[in-house]
Residue frames as a rotation matrix with the C-alpha (Angstrom) as fourth column:
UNK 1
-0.847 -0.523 -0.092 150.21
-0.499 0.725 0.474 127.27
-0.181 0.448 -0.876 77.57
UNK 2
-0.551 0.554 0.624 146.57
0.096 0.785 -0.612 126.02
-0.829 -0.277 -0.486 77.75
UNK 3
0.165 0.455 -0.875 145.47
-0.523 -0.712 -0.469 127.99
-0.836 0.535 0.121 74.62
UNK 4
-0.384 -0.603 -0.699 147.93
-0.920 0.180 0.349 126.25
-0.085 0.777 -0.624 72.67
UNK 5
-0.851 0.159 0.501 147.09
0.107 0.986 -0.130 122.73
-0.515 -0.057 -0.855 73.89
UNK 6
0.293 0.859 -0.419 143.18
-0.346 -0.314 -0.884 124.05
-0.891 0.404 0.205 73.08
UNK 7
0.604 0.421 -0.676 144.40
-0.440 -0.531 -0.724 124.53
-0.664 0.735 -0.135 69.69
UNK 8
-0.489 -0.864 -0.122 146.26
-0.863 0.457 0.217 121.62
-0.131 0.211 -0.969 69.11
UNK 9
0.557 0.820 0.133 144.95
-0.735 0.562 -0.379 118.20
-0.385 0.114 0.916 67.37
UNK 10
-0.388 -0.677 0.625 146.14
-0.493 0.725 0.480 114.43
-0.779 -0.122 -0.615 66.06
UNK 11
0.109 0.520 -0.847 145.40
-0.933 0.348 0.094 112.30
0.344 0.780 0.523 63.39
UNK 12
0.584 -0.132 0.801 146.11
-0.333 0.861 0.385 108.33
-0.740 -0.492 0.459 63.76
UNK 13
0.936 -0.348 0.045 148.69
0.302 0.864 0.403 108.99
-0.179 -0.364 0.914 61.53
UNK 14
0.273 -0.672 -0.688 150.93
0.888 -0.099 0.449 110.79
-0.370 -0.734 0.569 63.83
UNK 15
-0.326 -0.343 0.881 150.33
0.783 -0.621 0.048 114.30
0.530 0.705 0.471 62.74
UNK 16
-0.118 0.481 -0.869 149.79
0.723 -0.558 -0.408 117.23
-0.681 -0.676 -0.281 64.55
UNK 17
-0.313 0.483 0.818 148.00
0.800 -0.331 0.501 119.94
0.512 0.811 -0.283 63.63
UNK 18
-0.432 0.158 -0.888 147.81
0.561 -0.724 -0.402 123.86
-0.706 -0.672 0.224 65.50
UNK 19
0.216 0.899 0.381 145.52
0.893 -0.339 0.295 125.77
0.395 0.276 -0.876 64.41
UNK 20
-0.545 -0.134 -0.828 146.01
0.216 -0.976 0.016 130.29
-0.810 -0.170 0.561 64.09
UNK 21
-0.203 0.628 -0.752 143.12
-0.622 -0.676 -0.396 131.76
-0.757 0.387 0.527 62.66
UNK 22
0.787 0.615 -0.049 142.38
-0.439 0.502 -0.745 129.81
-0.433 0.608 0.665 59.55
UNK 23
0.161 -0.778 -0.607 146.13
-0.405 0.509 -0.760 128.34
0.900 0.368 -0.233 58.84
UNK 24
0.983 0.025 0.183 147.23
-0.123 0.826 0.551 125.09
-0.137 -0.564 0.815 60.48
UNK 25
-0.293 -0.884 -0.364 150.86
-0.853 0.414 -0.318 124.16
0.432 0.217 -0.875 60.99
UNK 26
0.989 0.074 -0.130 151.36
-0.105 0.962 -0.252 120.36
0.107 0.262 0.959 60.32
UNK 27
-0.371 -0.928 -0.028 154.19
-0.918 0.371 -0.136 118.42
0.137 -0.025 -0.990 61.61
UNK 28
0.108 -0.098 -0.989 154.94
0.057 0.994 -0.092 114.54
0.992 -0.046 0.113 62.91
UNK 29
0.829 0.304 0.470 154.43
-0.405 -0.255 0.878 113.83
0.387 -0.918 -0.089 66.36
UNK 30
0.677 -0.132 0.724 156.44
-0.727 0.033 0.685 112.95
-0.114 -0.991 -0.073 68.91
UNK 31
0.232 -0.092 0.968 155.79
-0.417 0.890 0.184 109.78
-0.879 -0.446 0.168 69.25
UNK 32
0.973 0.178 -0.147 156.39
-0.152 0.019 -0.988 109.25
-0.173 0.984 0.046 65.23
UNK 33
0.599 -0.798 0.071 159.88
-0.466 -0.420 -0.779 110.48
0.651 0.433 -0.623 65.33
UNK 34
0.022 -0.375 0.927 160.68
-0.949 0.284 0.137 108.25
-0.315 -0.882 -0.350 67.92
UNK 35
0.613 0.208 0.763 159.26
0.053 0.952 -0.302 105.28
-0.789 0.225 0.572 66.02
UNK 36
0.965 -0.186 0.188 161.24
0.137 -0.256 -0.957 106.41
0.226 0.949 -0.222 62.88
UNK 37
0.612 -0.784 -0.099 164.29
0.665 0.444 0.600 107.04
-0.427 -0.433 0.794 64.81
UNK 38
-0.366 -0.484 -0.795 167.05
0.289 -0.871 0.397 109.34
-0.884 -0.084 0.459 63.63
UNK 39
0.841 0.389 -0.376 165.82
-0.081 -0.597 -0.798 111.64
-0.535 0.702 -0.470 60.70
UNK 40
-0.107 -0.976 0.190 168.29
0.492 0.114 0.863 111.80
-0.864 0.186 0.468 57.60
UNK 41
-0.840 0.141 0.524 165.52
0.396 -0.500 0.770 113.47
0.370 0.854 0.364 55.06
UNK 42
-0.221 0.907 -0.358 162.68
0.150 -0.331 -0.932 115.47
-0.964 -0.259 -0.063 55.29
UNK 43
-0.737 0.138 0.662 160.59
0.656 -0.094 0.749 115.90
0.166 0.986 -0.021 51.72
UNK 44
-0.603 0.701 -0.381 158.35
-0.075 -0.525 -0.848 119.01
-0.794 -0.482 0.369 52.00
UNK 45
0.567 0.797 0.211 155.15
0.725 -0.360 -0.588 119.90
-0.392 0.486 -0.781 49.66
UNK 46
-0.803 -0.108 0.586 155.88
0.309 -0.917 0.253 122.90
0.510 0.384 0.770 46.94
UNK 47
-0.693 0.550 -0.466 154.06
0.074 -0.589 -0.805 126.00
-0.717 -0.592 0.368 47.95
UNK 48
-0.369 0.752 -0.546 150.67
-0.821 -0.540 -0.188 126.67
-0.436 0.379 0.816 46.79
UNK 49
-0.711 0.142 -0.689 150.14
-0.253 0.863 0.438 123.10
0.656 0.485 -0.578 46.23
UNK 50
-0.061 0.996 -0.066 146.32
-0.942 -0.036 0.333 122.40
0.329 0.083 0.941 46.78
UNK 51
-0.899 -0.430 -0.079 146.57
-0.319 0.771 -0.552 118.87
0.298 -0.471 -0.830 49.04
UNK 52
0.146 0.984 0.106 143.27
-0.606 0.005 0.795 117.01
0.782 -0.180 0.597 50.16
UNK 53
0.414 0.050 0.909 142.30
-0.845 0.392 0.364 115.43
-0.338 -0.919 0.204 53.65
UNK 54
0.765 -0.079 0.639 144.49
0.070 0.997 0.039 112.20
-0.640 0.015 0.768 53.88
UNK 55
0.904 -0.424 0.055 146.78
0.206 0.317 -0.926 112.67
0.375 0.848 0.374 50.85
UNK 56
0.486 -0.871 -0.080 150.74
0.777 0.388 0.496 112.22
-0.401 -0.303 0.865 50.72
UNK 57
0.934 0.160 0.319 152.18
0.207 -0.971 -0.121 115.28
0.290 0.179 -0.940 50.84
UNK 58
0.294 -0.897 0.329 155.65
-0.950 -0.312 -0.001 115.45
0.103 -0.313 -0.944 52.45
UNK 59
0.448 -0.402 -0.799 158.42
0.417 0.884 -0.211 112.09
0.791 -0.238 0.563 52.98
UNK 60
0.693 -0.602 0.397 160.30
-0.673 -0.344 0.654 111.59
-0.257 -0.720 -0.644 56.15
UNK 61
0.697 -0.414 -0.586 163.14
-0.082 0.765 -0.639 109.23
0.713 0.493 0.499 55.84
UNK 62
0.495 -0.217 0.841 165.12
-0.867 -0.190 0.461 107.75
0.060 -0.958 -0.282 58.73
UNK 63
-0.184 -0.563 -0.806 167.85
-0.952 0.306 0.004 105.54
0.245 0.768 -0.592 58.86
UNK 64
-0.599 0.101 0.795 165.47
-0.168 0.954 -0.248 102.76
-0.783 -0.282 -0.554 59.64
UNK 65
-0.193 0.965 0.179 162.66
0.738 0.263 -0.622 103.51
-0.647 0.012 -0.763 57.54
UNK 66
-0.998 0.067 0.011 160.96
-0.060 -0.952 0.301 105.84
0.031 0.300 0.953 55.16
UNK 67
-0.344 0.902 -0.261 157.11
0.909 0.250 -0.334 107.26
-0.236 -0.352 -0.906 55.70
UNK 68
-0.396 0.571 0.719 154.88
0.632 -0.398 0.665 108.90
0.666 0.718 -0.203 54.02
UNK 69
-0.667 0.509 -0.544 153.21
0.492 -0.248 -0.835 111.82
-0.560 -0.824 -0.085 56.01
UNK 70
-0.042 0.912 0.409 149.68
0.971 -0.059 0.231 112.72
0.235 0.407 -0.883 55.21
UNK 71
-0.889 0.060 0.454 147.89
-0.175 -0.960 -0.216 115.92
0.423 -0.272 0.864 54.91
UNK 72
-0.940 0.320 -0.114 145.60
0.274 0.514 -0.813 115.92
-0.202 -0.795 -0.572 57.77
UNK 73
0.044 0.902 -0.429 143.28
0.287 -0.423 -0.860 118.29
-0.957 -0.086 -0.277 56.59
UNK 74
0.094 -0.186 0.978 142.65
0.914 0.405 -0.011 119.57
-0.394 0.895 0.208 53.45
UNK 75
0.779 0.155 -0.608 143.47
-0.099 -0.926 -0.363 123.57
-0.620 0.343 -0.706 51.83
UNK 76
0.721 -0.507 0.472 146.95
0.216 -0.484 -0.848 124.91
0.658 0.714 -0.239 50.36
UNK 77
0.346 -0.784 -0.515 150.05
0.937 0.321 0.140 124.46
0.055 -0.531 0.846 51.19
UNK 78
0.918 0.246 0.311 151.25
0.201 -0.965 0.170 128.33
0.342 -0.094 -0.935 52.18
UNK 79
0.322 -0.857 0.403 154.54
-0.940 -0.338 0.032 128.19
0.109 -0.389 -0.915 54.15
UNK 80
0.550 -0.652 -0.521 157.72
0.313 0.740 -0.596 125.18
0.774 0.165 0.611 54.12
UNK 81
0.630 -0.710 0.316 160.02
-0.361 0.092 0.928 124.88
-0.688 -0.699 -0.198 57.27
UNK 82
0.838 -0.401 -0.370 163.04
-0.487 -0.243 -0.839 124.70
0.246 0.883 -0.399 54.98
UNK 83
-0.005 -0.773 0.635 165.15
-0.999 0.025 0.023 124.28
-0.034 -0.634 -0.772 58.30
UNK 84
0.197 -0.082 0.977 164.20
-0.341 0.929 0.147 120.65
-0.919 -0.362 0.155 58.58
UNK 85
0.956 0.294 0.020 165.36
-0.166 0.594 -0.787 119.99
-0.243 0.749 0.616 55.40
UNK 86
0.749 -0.395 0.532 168.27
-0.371 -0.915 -0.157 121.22
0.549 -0.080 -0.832 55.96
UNK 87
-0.880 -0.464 0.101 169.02
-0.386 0.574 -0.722 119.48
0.278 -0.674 -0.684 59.35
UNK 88
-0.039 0.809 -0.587 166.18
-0.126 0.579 0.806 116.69
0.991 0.105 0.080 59.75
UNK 89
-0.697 -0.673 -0.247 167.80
0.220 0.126 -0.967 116.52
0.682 -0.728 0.060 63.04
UNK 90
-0.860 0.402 0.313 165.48
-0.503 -0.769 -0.395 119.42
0.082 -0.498 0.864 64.40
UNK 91
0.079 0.995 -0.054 162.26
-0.695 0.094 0.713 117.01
0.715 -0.019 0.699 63.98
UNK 92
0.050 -0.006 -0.999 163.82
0.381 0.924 0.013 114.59
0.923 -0.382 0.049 66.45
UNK 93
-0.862 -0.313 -0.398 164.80
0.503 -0.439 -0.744 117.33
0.058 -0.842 0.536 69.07
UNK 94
-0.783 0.516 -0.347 161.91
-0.222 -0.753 -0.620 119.37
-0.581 -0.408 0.704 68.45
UNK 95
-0.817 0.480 0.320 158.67
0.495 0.298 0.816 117.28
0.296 0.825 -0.481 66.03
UNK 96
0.276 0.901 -0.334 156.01
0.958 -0.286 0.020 119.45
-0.077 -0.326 -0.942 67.99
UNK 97
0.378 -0.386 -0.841 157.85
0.375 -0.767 0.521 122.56
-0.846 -0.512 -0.145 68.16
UNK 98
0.046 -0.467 -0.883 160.44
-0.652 -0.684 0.327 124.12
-0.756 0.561 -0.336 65.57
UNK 99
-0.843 -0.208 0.495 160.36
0.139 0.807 0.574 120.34
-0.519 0.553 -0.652 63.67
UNK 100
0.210 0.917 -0.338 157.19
-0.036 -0.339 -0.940 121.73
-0.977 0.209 -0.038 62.30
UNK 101
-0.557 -0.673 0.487 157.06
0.510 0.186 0.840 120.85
-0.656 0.716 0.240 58.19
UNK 102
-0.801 0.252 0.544 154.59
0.319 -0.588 0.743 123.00
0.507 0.768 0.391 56.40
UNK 103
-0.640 0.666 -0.384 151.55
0.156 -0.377 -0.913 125.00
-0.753 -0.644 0.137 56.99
UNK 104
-0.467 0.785 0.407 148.03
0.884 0.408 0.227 124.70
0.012 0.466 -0.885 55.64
UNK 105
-0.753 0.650 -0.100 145.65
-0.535 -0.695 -0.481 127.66
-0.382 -0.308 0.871 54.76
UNK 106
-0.729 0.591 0.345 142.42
0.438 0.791 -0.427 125.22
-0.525 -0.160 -0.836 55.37
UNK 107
-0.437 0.899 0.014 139.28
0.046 0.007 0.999 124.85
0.898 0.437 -0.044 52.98
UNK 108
0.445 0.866 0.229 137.32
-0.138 -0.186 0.973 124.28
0.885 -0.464 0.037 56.10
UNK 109
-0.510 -0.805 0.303 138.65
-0.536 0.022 -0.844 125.48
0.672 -0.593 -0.443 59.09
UNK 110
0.379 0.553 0.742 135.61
-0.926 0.219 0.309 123.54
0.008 -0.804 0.595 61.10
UNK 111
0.394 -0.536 -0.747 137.51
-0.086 0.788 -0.610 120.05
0.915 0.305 0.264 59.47
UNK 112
-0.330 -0.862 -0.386 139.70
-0.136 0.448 -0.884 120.46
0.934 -0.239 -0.265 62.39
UNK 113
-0.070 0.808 0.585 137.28
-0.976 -0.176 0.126 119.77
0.205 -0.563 0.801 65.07
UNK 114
0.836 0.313 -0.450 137.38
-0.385 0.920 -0.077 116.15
0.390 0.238 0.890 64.00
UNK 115
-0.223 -0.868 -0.444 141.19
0.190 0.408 -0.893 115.63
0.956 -0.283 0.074 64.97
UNK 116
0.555 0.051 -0.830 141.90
0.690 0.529 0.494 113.86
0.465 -0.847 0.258 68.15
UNK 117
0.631 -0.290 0.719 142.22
-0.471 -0.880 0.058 116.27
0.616 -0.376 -0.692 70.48
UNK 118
-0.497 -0.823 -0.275 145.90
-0.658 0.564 -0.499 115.22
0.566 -0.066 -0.822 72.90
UNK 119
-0.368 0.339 0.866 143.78
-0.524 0.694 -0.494 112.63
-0.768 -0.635 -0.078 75.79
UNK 120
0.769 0.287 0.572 142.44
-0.015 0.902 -0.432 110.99
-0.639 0.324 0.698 72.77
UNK 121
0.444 -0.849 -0.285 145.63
-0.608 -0.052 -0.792 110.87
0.658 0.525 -0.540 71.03
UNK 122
-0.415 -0.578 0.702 147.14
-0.904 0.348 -0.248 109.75
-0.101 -0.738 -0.667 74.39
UNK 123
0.126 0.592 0.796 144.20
-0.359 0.775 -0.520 106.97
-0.925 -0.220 0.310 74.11
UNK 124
0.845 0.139 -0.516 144.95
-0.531 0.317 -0.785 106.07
0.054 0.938 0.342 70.86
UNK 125
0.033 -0.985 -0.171 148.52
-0.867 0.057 -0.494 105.52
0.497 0.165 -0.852 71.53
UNK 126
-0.317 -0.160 0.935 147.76
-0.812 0.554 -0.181 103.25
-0.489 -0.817 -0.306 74.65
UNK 127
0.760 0.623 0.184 146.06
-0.362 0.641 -0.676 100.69
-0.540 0.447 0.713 71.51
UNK 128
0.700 -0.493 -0.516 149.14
-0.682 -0.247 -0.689 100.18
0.212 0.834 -0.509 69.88
């Protein structure tokens, strides 16, 4: 399990990011879907859509709230989690895990170096 953590990163806003070879899967943390409460949409990215560090790439929508989720990093969109469109559900039971919403094959895989690895993430949160 420590590999994974290794290879796991944050943004500040509230994206994770894992990292396999030179594609990144890109969801909403945790702590996101908690603030957002139940899911009721997910909006993914089209494939092969070409996304840059920071831009708005995917909606969540919740039945407090809708939010924009950023791409953290910047390459080509490659693979859609379909399932959470489906049943948004899965990003509340699982937003690190199977709630996963698309996957990135990165322009520069060194980019992801810069995301907050989880203790600063944890510190980030404790500012809020």
């Amino acid at each position: 399990m420590a590999s994974k953590t290794a290879d796991k990163r944050y943004t500040k806003d509230h994206e994770w990011v894992l990292m396999d070879g030179d594609i990144a899967t890109v969801g909403i943390t945790d702590h996101a879907q908690e603030q957002l409460g139940d899911l009721v949409h997910v909006e993914l990215p089209e494939l092969e859509r070409a996304v840059a560090e920071g831009e708005t790439c995917a909606v969540v929508e919740s039945v407090k709230a809708a939010s924009d989720v950023f791409a953290p990093l910047a390459g080509k969109i490659v693979e859609i989690n379909e399932t959470v469109t489906e049943d948004p559900s899965i990003v509340n039971s699982d937003a690190e895990g199977e709630g996963w919403f698309f996957r990135l094959e990165l322009d520069d895989t060194d980019s992801f170096e810069a995301l907050m690895d989880q203790d600063a993430y944890d510190e980030f949160l404790e500012t809020l």
